[in-house]
Backbone bond lengths (Angstrom), bond angles and torsions (degrees), N, CA, C in turn:
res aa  C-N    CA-C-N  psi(-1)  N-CA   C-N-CA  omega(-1)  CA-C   N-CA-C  phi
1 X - - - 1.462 - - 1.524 108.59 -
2 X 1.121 102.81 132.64 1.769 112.61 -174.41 1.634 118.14 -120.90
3 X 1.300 128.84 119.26 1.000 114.83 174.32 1.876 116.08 -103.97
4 X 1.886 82.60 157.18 1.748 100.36 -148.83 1.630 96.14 -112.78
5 X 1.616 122.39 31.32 1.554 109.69 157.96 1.576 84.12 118.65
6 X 1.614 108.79 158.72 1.102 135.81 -163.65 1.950 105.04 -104.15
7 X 1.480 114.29 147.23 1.498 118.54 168.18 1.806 102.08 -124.51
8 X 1.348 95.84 131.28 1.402 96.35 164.83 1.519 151.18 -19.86
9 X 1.504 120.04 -48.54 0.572 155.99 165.69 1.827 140.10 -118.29
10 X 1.730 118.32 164.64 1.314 110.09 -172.49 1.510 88.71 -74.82
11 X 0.865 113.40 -66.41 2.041 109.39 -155.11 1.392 97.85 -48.38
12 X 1.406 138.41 -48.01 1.157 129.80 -175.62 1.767 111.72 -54.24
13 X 0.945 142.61 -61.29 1.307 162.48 157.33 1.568 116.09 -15.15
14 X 1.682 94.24 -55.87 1.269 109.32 -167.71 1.874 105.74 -70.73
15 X 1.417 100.77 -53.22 1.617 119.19 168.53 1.200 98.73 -34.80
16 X 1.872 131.65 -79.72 0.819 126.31 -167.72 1.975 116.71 -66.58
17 X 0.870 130.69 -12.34 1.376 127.20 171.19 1.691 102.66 -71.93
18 X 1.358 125.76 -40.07 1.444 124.25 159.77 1.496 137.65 -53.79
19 X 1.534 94.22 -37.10 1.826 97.22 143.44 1.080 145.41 -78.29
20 X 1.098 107.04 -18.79 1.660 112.46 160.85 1.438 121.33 -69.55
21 X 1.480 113.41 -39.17 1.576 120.05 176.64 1.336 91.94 -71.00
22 X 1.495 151.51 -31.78 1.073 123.46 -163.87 1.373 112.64 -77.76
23 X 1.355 106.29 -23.47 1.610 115.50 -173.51 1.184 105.58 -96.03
24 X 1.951 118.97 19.20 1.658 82.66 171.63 1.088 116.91 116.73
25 X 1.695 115.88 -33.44 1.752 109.78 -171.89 1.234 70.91 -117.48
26 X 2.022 100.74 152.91 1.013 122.53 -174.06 2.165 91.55 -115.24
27 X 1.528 116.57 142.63 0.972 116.07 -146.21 1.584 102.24 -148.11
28 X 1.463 128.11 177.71 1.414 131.93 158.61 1.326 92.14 -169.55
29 X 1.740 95.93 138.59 1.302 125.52 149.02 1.563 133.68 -98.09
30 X 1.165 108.95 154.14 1.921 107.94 -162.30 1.734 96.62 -159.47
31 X 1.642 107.81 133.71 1.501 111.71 166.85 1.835 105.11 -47.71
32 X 0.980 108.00 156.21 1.576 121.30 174.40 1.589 101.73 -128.63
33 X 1.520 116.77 145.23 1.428 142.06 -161.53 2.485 87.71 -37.24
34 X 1.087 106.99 -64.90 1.306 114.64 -176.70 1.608 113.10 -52.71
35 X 1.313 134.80 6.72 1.262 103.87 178.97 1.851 117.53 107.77
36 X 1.531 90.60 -38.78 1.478 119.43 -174.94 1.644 105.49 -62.74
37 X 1.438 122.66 172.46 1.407 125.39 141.77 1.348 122.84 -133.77
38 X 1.262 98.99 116.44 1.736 123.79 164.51 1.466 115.67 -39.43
39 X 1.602 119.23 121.57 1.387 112.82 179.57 1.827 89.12 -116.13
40 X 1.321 95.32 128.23 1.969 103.65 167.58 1.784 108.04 -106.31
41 X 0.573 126.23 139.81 1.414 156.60 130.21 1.674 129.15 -56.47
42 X 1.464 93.14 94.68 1.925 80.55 174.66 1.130 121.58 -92.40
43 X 0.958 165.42 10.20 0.933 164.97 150.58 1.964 118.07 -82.11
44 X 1.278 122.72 114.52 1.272 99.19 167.22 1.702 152.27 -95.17
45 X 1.436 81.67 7.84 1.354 90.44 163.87 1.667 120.81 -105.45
46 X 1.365 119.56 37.30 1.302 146.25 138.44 1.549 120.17 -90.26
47 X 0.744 126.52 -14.50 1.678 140.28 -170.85 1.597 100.36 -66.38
48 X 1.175 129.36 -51.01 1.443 120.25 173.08 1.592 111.16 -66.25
49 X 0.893 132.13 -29.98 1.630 127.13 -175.38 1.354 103.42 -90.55
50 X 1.578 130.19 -55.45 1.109 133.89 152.30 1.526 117.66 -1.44
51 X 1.411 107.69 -66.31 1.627 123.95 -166.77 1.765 112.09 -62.46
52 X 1.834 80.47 -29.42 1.669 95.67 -161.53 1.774 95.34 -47.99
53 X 1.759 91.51 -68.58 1.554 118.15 -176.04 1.212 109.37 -24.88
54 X 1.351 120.29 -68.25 1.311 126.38 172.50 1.384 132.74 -19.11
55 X 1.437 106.12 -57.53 1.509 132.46 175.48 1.421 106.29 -63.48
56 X 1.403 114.49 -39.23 1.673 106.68 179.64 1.507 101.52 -91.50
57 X 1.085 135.13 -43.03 1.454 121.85 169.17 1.703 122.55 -50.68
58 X 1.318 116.85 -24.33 1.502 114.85 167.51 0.991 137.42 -67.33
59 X 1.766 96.84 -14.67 1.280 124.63 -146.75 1.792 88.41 -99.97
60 X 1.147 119.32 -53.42 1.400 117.97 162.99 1.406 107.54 -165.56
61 X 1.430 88.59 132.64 1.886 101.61 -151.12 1.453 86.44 -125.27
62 X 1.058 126.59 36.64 1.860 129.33 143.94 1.772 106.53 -121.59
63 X 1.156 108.52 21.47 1.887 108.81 169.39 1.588 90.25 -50.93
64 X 1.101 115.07 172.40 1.266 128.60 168.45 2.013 104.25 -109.68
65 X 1.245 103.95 -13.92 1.963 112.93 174.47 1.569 89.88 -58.73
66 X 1.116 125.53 -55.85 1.657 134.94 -164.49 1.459 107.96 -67.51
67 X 1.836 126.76 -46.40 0.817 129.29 159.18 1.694 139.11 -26.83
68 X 1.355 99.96 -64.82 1.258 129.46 179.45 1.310 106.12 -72.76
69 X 1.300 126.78 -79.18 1.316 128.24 171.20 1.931 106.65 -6.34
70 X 1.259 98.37 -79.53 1.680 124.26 -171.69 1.713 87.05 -38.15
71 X 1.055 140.72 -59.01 1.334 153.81 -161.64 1.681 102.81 -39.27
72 X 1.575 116.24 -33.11 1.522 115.32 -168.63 1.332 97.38 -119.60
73 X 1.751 116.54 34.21 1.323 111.43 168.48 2.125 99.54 -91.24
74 X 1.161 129.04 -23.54 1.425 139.42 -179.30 1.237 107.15 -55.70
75 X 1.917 119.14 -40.49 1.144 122.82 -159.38 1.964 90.76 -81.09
76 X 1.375 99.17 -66.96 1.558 113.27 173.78 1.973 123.19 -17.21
77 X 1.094 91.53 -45.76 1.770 118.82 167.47 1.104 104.58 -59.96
78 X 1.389 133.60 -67.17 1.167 148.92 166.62 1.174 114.78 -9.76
79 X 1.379 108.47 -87.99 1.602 139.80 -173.22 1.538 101.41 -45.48
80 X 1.220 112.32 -69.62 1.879 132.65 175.26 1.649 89.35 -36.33
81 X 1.596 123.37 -69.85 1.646 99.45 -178.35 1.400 130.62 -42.34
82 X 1.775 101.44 -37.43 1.853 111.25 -166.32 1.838 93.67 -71.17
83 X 1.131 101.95 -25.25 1.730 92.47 -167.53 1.407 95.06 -91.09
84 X 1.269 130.30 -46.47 1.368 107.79 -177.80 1.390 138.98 -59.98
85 X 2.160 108.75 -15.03 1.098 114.39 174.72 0.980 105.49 -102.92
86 X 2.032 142.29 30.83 0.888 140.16 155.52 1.659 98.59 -99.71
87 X 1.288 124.45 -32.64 1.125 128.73 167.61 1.640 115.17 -38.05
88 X 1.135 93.15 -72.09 2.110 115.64 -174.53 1.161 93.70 -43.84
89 X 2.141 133.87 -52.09 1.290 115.36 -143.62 1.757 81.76 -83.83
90 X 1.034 124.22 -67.30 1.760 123.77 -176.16 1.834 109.88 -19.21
91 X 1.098 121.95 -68.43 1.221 121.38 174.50 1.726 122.09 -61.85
92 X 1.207 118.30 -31.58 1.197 107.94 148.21 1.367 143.22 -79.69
93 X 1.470 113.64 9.37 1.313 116.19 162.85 1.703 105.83 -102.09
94 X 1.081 134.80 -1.21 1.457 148.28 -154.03 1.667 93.03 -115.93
95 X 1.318 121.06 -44.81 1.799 129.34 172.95 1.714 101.70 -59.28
96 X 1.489 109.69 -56.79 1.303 110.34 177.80 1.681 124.28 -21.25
97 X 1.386 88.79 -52.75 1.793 108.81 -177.00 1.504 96.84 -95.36
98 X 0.980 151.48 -43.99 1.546 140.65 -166.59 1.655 103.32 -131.93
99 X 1.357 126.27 75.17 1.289 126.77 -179.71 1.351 115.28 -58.58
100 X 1.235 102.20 130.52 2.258 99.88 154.96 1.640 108.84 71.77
101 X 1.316 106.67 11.28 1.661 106.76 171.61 1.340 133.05 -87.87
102 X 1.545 111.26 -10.53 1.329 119.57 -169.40 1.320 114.12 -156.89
103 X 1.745 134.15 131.52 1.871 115.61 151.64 1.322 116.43 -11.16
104 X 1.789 107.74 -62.13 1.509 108.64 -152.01 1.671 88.36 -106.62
105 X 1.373 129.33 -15.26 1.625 102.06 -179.22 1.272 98.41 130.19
106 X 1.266 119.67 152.89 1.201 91.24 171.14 1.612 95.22 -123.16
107 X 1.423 115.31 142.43 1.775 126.21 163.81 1.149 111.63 -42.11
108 X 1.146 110.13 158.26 1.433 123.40 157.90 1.872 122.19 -82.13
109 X 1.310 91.79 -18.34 1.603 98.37 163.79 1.597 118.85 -89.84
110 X 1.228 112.91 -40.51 1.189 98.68 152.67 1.699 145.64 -70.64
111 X 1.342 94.60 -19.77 1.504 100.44 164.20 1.606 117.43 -61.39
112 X 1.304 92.31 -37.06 2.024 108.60 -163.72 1.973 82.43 -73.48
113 X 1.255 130.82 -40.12 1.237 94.64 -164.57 1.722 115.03 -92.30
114 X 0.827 116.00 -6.74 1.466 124.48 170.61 1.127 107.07 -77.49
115 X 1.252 135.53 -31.07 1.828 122.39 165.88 1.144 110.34 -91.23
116 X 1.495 135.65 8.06 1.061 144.04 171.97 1.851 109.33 -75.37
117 X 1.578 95.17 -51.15 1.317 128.11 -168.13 1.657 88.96 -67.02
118 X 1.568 131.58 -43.63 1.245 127.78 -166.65 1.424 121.77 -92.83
119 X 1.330 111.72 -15.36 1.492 146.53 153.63 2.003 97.21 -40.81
120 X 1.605 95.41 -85.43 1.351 119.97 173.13 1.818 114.33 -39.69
121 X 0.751 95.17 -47.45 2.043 103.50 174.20 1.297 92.85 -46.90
122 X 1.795 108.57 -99.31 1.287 127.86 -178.59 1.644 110.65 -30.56
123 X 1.160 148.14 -15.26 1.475 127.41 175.75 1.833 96.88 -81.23
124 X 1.379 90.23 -53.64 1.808 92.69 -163.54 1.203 108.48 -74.49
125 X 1.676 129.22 -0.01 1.274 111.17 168.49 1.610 104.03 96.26
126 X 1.629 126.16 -2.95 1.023 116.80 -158.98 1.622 126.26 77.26
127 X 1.385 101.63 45.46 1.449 107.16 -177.77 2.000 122.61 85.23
128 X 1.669 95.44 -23.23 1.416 87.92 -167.13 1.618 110.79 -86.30
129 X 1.391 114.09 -16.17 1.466 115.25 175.23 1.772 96.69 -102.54
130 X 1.233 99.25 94.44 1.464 110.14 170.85 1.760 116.05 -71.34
131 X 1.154 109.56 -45.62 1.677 116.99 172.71 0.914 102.88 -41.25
132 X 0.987 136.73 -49.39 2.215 139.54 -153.71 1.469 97.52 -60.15
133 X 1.211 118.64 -51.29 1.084 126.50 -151.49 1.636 110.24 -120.20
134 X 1.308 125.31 -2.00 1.874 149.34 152.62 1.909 86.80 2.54
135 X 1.305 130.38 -72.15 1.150 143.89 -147.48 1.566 115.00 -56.33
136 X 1.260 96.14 -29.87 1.521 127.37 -163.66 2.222 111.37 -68.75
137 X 1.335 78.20 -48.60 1.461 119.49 -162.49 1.572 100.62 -66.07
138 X 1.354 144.56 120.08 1.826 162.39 -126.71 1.476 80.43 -69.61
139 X 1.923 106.28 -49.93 1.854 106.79 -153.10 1.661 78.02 -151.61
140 X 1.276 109.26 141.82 1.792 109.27 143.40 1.426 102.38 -124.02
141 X 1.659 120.94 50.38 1.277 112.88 115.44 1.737 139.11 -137.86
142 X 1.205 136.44 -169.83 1.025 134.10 -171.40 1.609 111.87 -65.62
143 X 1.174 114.31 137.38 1.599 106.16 162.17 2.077 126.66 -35.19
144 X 1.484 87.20 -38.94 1.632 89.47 158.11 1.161 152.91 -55.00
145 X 1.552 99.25 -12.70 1.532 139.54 138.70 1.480 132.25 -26.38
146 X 1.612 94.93 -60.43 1.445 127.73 -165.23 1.878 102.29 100.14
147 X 1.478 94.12 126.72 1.487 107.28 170.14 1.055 119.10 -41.39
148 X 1.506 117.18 140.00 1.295 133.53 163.00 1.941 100.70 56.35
149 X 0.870 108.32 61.45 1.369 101.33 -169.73 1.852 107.32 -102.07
150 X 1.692 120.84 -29.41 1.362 97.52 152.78 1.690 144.00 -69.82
151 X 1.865 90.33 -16.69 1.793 126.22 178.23 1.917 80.55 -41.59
152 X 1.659 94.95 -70.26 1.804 93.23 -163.39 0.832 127.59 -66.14
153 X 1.450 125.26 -3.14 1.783 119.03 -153.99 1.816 78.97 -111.46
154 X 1.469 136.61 9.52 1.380 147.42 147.04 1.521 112.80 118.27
155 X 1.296 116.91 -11.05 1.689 115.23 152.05 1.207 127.63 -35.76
156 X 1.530 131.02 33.42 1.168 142.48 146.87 1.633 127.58 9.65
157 X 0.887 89.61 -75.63 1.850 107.34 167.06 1.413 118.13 -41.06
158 X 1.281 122.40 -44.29 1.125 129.46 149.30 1.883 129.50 -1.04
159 X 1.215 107.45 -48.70 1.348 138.19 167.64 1.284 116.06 -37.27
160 X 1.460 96.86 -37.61 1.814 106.36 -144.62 1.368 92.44 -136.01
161 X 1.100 140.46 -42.75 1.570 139.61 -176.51 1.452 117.94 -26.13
162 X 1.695 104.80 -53.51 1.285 117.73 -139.62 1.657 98.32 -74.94
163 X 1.645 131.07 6.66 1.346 134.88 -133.57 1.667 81.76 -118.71
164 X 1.778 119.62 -23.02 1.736 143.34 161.32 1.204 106.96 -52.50
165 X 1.594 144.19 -28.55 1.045 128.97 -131.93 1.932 104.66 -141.72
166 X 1.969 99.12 120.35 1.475 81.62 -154.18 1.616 73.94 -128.74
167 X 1.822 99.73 174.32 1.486 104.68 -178.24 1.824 107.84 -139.25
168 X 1.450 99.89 99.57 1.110 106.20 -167.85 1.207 120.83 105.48
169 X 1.718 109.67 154.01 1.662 102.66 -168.93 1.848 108.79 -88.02
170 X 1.326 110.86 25.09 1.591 110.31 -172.20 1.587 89.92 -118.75
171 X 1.584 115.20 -24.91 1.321 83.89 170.24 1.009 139.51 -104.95
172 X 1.445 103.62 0.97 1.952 127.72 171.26 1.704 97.71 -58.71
173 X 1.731 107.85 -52.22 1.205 89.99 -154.46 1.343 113.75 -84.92
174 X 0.913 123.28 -0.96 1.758 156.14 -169.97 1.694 82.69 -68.23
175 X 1.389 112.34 -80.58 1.688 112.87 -162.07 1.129 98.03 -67.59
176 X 1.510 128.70 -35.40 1.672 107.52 -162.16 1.322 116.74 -72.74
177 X 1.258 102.24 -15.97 1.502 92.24 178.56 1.431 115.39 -79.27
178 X 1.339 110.45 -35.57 1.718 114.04 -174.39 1.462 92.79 -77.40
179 X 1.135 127.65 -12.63 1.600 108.44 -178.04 1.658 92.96 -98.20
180 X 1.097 135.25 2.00 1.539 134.66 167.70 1.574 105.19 -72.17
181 X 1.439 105.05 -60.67 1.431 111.89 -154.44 1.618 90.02 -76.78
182 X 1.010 140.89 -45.61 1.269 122.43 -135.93 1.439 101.71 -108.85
183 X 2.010 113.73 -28.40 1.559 101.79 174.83 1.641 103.64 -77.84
184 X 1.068 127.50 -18.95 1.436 134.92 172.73 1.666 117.44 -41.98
185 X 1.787 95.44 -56.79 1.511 91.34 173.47 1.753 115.90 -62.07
186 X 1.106 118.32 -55.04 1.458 127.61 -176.59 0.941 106.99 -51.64
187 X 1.412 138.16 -46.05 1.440 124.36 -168.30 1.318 82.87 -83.72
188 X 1.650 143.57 -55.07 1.563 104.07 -159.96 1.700 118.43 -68.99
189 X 1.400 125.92 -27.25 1.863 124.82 175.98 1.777 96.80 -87.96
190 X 1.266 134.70 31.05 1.427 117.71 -178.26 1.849 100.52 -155.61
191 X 1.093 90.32 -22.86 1.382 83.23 -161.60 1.385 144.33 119.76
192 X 1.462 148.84 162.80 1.316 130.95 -173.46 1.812 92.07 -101.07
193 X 1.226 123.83 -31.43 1.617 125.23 -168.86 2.083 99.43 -74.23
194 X 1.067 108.72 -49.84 1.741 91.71 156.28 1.186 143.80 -90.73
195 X 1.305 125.28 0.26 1.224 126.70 133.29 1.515 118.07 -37.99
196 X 1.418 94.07 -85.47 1.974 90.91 -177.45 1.457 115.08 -52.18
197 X 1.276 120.67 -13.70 1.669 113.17 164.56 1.457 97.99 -68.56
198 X 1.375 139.21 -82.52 1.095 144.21 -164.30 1.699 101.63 -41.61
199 X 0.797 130.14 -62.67 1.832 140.86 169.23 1.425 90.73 -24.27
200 X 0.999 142.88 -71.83 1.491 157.67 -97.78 1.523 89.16 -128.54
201 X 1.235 144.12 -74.39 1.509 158.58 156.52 1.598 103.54 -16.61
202 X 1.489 114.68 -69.65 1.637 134.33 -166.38 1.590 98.02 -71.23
203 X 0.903 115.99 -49.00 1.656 129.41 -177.29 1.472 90.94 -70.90
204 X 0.864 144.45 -92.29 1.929 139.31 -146.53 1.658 112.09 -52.87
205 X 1.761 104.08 -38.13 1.297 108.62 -170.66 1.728 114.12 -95.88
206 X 1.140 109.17 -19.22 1.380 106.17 152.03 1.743 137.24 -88.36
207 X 1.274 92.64 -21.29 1.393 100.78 153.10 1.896 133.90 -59.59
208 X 1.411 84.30 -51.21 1.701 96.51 157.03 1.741 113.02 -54.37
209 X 1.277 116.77 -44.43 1.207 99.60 -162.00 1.083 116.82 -50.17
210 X 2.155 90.08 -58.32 1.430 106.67 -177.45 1.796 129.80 -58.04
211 X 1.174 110.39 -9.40 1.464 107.45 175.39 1.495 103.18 -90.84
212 X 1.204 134.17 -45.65 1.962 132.03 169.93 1.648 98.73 -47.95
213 X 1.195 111.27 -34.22 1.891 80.46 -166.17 1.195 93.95 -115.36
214 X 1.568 148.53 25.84 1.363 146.19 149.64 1.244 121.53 -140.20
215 X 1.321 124.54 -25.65 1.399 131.26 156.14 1.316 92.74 96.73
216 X 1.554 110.21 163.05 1.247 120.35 -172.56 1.669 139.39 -35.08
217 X 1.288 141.96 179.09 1.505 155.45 -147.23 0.936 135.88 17.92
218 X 1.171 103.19 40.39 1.819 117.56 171.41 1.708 112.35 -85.33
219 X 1.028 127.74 -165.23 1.922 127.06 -170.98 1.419 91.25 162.38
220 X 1.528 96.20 174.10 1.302 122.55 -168.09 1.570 126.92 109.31
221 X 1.509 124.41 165.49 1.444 130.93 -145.03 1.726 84.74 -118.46
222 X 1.446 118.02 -15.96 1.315 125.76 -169.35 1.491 126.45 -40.77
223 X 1.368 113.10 -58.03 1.521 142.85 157.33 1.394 102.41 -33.89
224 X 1.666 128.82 -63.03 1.061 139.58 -163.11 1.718 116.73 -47.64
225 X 1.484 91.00 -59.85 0.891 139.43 -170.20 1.780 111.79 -56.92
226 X 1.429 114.87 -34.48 0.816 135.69 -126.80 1.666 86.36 -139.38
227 X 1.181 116.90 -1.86 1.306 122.65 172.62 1.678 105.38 -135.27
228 X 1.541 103.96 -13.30 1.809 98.47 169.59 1.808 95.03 -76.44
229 X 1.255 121.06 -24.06 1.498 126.46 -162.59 1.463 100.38 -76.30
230 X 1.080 124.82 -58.40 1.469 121.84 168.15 1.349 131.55 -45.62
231 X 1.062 107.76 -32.44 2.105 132.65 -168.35 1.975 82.91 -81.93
232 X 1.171 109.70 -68.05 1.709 105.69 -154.95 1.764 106.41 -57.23
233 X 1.327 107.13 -46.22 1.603 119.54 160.26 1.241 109.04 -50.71
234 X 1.670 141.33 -64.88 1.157 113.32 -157.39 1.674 112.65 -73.58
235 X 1.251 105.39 -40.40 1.454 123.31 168.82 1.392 119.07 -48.17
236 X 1.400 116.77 -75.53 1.748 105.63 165.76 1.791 120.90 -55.07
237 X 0.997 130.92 -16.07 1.330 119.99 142.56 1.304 136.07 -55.10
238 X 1.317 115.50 -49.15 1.533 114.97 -178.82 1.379 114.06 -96.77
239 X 1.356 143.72 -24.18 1.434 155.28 112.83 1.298 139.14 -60.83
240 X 1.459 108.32 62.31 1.664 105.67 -177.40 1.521 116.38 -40.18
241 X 1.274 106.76 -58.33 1.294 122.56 -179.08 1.744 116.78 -25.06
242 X 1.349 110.93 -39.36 1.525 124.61 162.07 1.361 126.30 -12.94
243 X 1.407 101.51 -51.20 1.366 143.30 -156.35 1.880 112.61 40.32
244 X 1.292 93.45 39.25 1.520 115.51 167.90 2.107 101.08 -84.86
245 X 1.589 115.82 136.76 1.504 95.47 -161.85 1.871 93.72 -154.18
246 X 1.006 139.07 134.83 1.272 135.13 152.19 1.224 119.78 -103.02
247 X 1.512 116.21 160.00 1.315 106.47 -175.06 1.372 93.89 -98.41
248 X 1.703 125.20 168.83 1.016 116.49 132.80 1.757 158.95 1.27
249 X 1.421 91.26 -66.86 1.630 125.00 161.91 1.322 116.33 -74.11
250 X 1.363 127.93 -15.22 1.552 124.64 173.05 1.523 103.69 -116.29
251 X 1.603 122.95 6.35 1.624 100.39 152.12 1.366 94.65 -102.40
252 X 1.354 147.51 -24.72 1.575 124.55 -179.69 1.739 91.52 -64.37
253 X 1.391 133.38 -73.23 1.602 118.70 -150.56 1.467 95.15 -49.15
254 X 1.073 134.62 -67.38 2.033 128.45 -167.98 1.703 99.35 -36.90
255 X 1.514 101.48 -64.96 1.596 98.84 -161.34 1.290 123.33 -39.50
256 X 2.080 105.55 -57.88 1.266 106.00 176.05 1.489 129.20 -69.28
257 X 1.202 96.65 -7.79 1.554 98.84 -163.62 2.019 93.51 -88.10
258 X 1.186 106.46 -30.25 1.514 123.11 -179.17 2.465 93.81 -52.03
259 X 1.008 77.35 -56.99 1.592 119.56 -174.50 1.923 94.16 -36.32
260 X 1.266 101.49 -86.12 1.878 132.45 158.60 0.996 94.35 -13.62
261 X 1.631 128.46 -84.92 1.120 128.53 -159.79 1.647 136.50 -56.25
262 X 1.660 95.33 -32.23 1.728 114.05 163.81 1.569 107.39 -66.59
263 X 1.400 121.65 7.87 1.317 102.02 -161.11 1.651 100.79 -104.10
264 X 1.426 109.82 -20.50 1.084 124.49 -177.34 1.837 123.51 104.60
265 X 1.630 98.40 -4.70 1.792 110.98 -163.70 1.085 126.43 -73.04
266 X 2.082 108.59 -10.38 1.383 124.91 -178.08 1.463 118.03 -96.09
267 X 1.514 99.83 -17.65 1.669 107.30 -179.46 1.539 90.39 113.59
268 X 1.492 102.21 169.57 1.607 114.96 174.05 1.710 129.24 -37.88
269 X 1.119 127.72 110.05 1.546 138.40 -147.45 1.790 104.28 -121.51
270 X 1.324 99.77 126.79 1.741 79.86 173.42 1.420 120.12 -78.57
271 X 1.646 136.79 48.92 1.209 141.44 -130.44 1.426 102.92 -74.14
272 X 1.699 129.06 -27.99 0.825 130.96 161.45 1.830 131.53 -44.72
273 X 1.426 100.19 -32.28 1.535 95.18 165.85 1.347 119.40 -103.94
274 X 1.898 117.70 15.18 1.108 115.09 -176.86 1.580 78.45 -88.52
275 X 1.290 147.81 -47.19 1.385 131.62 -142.88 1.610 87.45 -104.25
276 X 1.059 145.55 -39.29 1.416 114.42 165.73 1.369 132.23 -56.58
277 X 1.625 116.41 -20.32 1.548 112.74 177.48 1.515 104.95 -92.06
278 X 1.512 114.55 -4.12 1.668 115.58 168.36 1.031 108.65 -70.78
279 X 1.347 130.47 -51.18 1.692 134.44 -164.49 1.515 114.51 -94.02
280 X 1.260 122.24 -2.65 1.286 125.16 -173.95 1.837 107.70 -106.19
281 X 1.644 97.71 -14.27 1.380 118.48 176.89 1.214 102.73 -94.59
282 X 1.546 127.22 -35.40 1.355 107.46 -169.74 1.119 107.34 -101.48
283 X 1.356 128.52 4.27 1.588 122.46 148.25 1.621 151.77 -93.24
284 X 1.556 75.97 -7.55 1.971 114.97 153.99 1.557 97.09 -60.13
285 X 1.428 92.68 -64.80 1.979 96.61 -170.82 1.511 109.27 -41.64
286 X 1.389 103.67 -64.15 1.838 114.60 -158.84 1.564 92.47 -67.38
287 X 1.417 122.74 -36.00 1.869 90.65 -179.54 1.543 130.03 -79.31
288 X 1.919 97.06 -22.41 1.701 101.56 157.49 1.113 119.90 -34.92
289 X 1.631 97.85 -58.19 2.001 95.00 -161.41 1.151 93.51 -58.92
290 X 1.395 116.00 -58.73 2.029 114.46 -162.76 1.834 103.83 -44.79
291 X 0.960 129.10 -63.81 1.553 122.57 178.59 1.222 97.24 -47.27
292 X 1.567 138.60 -90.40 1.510 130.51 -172.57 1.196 114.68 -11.74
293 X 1.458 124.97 -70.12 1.138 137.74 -153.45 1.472 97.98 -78.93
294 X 1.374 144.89 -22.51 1.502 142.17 -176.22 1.888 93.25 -89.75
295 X 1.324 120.67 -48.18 1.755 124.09 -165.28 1.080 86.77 -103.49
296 X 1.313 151.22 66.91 1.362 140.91 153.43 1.606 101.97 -49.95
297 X 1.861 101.92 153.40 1.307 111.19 168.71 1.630 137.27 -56.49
């Protein structure tokens, strides 16, 4: 949370903290040591528009635009309660069955794929018994083959497998956790039936990528992962209401680490499905919000 400049006064502050919720940024005001009140901003990629507001509200902060606006911050409050105590009861029936695993809980789809993923470890040894697990894998053969050539002969699954398959215990635990935290939130504000769409979408089409522009035996939850990261960002940006949310600290670790990996310093990377499950996620995200926000409930 960042704060974007001081208002004179409580009523002034307060008014303007009601326009901001109406528009969207979620905010707090607080006296400051001077008399003043501090307006924060949580979110930081509101901070440029935020500032804007500011500047025109200083500018004259009896408009009646500011007035009115503030007027559908009561309703806004509102809604945020009905969803949050639909929130609480969902996650507490989800703790019931999987206690103390998560903020938001953890799914049962996300549970199933992380022991799936540990299932998948333990056969191959952690990548080194590749045979065990041959089935798993987009193609085990060369493009010289002809592409996708078990895809056609109806190994379907194929698509999606390879998202099971990790090498080493830094990189199991690497995805499982981001596939904890982040399919955790989605399946608890979305559901288990869009989750596994999104799983299923991020997984097939980054998988494709990465086998056309490097060709077969690559694995990992990375891609996935890496397209749930894009979806919750683009979406909790343009639909707060979602209550889809990143922190700060979890778009710098993805970015740079996204970053790291193009660099070559970690060893061989499937980087190709890290940036296809980024952009295919963050345009899943941005057209959610846009439908949400046009068909509201």
């Amino acid at each position: 949370m960042r704060s974007i400049g001081n208002l004179p006064n409580e009523q002034q502050a307060r008014l303007f903290g009601d326009y901001l919720l109406a528009q969207g940024i979620q905010n707090q005001v607080e006296a400051d040591t001077d008399h003043s009140w501090l307006v924060w901003v949580a979110d930081d990629d509101h901070l440029p528009q935020a500032r804007e507001f500011l500047e025109r509200f200083r500018g004259d902060p009896a408009s009646p635009e500011f007035a009115h606006k503030a007027a559908e911050a009561e309703q806004v409050r509102s809604e945020e309660k009905e969803s949050e105590a639909a929130w609480r009861r969902k996650v507490r029936g989800r703790r019931s069955v999987f206690p103390g695993s998560s903020a938001f809980g953890a799914g049962p789809l996300t549970f199933t794929l992380v022991c799936a993923c540990g299932v998948v470890a333990a056969l191959s040894k952690l990548g080194d018994n590749t045979d065990a697990i041959r089935g798993l894998f987009i193609s085990y053969l060369m493009p010289a083959g002809g592409w996708f050539v078990e895809v056609r002969a109806g190994e379907v699954w194929r698509l999606f497998t390879p998202m099971l398959i990790h090498f080493g215990v830094a990189h199991l635990l690497f995805n499982l956790l981001w596939l904890f935290r982040l399919g955790s939130m989605i399946e608890s504000f979305g559901g288990a039936g869009r989750f596994a769409l999104l799983t299923l979408g991020i997984a097939g089409l980054s998988n494709v990528a990465q086998y056309l522009y490097a060709g077969p035996g690559f694995g990992g939850m990375s891609g996935v992962n890496y397209g749930l990261f894009g979806y919750i960002w683009m979406r909790g940006r343009y639909d707060p209401a979602s209550g889809l949310y990143l922190t700060p600290q979890d778009k710098m670790l993805m970015l740079v680490w996204f970053v790291i990996c193009f660099t070559g310093a970690v060893g061989p990377i499937a980087n190709t499905a890290h940036a296809a499950g980024l952009i295919v996620g963050a345009v899943w995200g941005r057209v959610s919000a846009y439908l949400a926000l046009r068909n509201p409930k």
